[in-house]
C-alpha positions as CSV (number, residue, x, y, z in Angstrom):
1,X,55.7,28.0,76.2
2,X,53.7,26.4,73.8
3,X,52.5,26.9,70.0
4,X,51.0,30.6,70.3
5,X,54.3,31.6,72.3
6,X,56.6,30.1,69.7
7,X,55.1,32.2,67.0
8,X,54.9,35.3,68.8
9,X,58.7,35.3,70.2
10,X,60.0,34.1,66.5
11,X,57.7,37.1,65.0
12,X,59.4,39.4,66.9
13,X,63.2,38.6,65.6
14,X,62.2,39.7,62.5
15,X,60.8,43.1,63.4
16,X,63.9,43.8,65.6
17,X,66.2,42.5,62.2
18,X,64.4,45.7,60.8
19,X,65.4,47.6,63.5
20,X,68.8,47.0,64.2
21,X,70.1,50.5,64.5
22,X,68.1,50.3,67.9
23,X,70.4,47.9,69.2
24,X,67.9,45.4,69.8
25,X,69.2,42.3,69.6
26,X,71.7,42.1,72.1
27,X,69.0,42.7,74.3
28,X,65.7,41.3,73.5
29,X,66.2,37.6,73.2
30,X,63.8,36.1,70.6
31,X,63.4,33.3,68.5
32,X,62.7,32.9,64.7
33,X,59.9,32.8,63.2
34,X,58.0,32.6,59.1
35,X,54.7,34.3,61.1
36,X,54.7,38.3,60.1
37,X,51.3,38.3,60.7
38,X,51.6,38.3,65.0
39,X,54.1,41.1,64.3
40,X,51.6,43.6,62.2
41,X,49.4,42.6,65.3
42,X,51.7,43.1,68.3
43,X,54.6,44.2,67.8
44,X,54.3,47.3,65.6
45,X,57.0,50.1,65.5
46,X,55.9,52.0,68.3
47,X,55.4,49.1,70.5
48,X,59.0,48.3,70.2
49,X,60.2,51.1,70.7
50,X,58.2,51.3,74.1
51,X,59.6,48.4,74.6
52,X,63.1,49.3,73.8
53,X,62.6,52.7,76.1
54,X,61.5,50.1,79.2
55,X,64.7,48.1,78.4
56,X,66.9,51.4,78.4
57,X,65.5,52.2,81.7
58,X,65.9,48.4,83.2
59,X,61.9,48.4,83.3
60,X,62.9,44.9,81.8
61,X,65.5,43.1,80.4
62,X,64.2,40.4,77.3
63,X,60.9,38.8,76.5
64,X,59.9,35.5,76.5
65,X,57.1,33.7,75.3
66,X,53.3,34.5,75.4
67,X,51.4,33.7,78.6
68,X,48.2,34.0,77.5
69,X,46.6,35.9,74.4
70,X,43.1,37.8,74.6
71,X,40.9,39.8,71.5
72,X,42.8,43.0,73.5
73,X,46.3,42.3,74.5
74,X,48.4,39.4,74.9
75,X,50.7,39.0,77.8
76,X,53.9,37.6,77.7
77,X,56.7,36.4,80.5
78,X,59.0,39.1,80.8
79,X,62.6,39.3,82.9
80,X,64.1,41.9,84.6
81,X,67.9,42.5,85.1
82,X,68.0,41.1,88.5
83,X,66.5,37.9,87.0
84,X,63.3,38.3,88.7
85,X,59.6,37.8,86.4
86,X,57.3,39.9,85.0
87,X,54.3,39.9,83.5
88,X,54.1,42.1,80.1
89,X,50.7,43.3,78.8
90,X,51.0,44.4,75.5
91,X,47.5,45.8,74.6
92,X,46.6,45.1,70.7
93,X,46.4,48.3,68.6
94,X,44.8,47.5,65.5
95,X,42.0,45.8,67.4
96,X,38.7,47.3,67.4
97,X,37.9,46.1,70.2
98,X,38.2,48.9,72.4
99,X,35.6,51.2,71.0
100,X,33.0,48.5,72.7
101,X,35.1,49.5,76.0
102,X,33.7,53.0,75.9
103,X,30.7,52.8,78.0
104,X,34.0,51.8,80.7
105,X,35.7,54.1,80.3
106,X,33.2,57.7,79.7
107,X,31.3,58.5,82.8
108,X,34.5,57.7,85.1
109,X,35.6,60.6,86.5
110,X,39.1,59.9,86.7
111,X,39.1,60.0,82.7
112,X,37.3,63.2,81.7
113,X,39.1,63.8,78.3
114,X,38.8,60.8,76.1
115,X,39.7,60.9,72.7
116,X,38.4,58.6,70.6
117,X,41.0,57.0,68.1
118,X,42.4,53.7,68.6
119,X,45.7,54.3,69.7
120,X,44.8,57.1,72.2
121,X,42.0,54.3,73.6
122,X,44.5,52.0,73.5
123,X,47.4,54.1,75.9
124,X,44.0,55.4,77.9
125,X,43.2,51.5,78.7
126,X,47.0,50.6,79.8
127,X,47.2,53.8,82.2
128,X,43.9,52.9,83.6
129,X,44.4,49.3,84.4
130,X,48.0,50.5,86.0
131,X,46.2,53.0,88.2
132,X,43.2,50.3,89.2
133,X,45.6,47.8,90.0
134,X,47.7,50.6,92.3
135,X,44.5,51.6,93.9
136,X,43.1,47.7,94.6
137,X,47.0,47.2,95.9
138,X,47.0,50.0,98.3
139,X,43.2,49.1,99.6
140,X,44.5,45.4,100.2
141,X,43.4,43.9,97.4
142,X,45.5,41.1,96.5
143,X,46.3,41.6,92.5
144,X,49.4,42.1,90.4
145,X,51.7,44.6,91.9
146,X,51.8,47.6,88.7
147,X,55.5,48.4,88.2
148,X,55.8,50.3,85.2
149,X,53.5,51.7,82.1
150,X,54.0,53.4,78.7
151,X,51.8,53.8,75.9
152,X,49.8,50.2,75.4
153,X,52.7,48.4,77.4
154,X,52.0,47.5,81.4
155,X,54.9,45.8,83.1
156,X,53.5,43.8,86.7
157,X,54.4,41.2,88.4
158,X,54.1,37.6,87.2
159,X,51.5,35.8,89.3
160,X,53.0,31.6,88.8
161,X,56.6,30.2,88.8
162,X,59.1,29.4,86.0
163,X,56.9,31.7,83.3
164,X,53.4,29.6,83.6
165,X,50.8,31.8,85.4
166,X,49.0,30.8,87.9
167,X,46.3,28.1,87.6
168,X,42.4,30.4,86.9
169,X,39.7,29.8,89.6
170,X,37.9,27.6,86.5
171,X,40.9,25.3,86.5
172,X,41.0,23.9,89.8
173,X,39.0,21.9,92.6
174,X,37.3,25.3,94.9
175,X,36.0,25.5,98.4
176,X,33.1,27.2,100.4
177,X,36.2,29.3,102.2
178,X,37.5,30.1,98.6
179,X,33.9,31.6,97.7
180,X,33.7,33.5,101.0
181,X,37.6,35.2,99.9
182,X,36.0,36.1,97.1
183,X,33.4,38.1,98.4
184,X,35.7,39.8,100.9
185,X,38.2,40.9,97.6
186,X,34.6,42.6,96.4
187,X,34.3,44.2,99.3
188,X,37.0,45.7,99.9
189,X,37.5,46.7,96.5
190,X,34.0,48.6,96.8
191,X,35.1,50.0,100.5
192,X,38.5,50.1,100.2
193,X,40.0,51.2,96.5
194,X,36.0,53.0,95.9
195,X,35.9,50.0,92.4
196,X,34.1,48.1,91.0
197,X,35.6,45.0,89.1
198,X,33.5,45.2,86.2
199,X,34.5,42.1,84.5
200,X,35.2,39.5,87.5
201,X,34.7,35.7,87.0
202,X,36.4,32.7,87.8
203,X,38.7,33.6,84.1
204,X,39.6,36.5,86.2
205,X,40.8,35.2,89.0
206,X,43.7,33.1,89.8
207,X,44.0,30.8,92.9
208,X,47.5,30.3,93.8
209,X,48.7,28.7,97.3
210,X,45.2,28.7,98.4
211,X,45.0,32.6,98.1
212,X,42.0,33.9,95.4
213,X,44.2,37.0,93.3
214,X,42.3,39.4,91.1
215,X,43.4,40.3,87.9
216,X,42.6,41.8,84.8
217,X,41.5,45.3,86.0
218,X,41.8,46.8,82.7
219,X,37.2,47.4,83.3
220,X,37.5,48.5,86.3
221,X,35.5,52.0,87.5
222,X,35.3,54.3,90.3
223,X,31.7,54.1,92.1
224,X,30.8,57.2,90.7
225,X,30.8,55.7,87.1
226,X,26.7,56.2,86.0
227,X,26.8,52.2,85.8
228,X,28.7,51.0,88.8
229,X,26.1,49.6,90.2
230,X,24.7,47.4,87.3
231,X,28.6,46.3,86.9
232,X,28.7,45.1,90.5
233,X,25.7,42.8,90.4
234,X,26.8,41.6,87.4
235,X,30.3,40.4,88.9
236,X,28.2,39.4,92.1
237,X,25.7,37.1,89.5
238,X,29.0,36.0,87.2
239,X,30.8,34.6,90.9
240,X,27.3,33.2,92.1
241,X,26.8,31.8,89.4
242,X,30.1,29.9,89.1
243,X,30.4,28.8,92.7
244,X,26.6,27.1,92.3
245,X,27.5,24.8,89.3
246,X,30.7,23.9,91.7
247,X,27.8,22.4,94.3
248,X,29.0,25.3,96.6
249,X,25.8,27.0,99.0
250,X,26.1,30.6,97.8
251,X,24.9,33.9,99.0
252,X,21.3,35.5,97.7
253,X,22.5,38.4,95.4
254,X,20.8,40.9,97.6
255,X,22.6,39.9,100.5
256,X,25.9,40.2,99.1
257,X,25.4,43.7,98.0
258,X,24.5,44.5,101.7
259,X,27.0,43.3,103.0
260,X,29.7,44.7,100.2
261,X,28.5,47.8,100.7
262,X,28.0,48.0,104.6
263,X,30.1,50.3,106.5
C-alpha cells in the first residue's frame, strides 16, 4: 500500500498492544511499526474503540492500509466478514481543521444545534457526509454507498479493486461525454437530493469503467444553506475550469446554472 500505509497499519499494533483487554488483536490485523506519532493522530482511544464496537457488530472485520490521507481524515481499505471491501473514513480529531468548516455546516437546516468543540465537529462532519451520501444515493447520484457511521468513523463502499481506489478524474485521459456526465451528476444532485457539492473538482471525482463517481461529500449542503448558491458556481467554475485546460469546449457558467436548476 505504500509508505504512508505501512506506517499507519504498523502504528496501530502498538495502540492495540495497549489495549489488549479489548481483544483486539485477533481481530484487527496490523503490522508493526516505530511511528507513535500517526497513532496520537488517528488512532486515539476512542477511535478504536469505535472501531472495535463496528468489529463487534460485523460493520467490519480488520483494517488494512491507508488509501489516501487528507488534513481531515484518512481513509483506509477496510474488510468485511464476508470478504467483501470497504472503504474506512477515519476523520482526524486533533486537527483544527474543522473550525474553518463552520461556514458548512451553520446555516444548514438539517444541523440546527452545533456545538463547537472539536470532537463534537468532528462526529457532526462523519454523520453529515453519511446522510449526504444516502441522499445523493437515493436521488441517483452515483457515489459511495454509506453503510455504517459512529462518532468520526464512516464505513462505505470501496470505489477500485484489490484495495487501490479508483483512478481521480485528474489522473486520467477525459472526454467531451465525460464533462457532459458531470454536469448531469450536478444536476441531479441540485434537483434530485436538493445539494449542493460544495467542494467538487476533478480530486473529487473518480472515473472508473468509464462512469464519473462523486465523492467526498463530507461539504455538502441543502439548498437552503444562506450560501448554496455561491457554492454551486464555485463547483460549476472549479469543473469548467478543469475540463478547459483538458482542450474540452465547455459550457458558459450561466448556462449551466440554467440548465441545473430547470425543472
Amino acid at each position: 500500500m505504500g509508505d504512508i500505509g505501512e506506517v499507519d497499519s504498523k502504528a496501530v499494533e502498538r495502540a492495540l498492544r495497549r489495549l489488549d483487554r479489548y481483544d483486539r488483536e485477533s481481530r484487527f490485523l496490523i503490522k508493526r511499526s516505530e511511528d507513535y506519532d500517526v497513532l496520537e493522530e488517528v488512532f486515539d482511544k476512542p477511535t478504536l474503540m469505535t472501531l472495535h464496537r463496528m468489529m463487534n457488530s460485523h460493520v467490519l472485520n480488520y483494517l488494512n492500509g491507508v488509501v489516501s490521507a487528507g488534513k481531515e481524515a484518512r481513509v483506509y481499505w477496510g474488510v468485511r466478514d464476508d470478504g467483501s471491501n470497504v472503504a474506512v473514513k477515519i476523520y482526524l480529531t486533533v486537527t483544527a481543521e474543522f473550525r474553518r468548516r463552520l461556514p458548512y455546516i451553520v446555516g444548514d437546516p438539517r444541523f440546527r444545534s452545533v456545538k463547537h468543540d472539536i470532537r463534537s465537529l468532528v462526529n457532526l462532519w462523519a454523520r453529515k457526509e453519511y446522510r449526504n451520501l444516502a441522499t445523493a444515493g437515493e436521488a441517483g447520484v452515483p457515489c459511495p454507498k454509506p453503510l455504517a457511521v459512529e462518532k468520526n468513523v464512516l464505513v462505505m463502499e470501496f470505489i477500485g479493486e484489490d484495495g487501490k481506489s479508483a483512478p481521480l478524474l485528474s489522473e486520467v485521459d477525459v472526454t467531451k461525454r465525460d464533462y457532459r456526465s458531470v454536469l448531469a451528476n450536478i444536476k441531479r444532485l441540485y434537483r434530485g437530493a436538493r445539494l449542493v457539492h460544495a467542494d467538487l473538482s476533478e480530486y473529487n471525482i473518480f472515473k472508473y469503467h468509464g462512469r464519473m463517481i462523486l465523492f467526498d461529500f463530507s461539504s455538502a449542503v441543502d439548498l437552503a444553506h444562506p450560501h448554496s448558491e455561491e457554492f454551486l458556481i464555485r463547483d460549476v467554475n472549479n469543473i469548467n475550469h478543469f475540463f478547459i485546460k483538458r482542450d474540452i469546449e465547455t459550457v458558459p457558467l450561466a448556462d449551466v446554472l440554467k440548465q441545473v436548476k430547470e425543472k
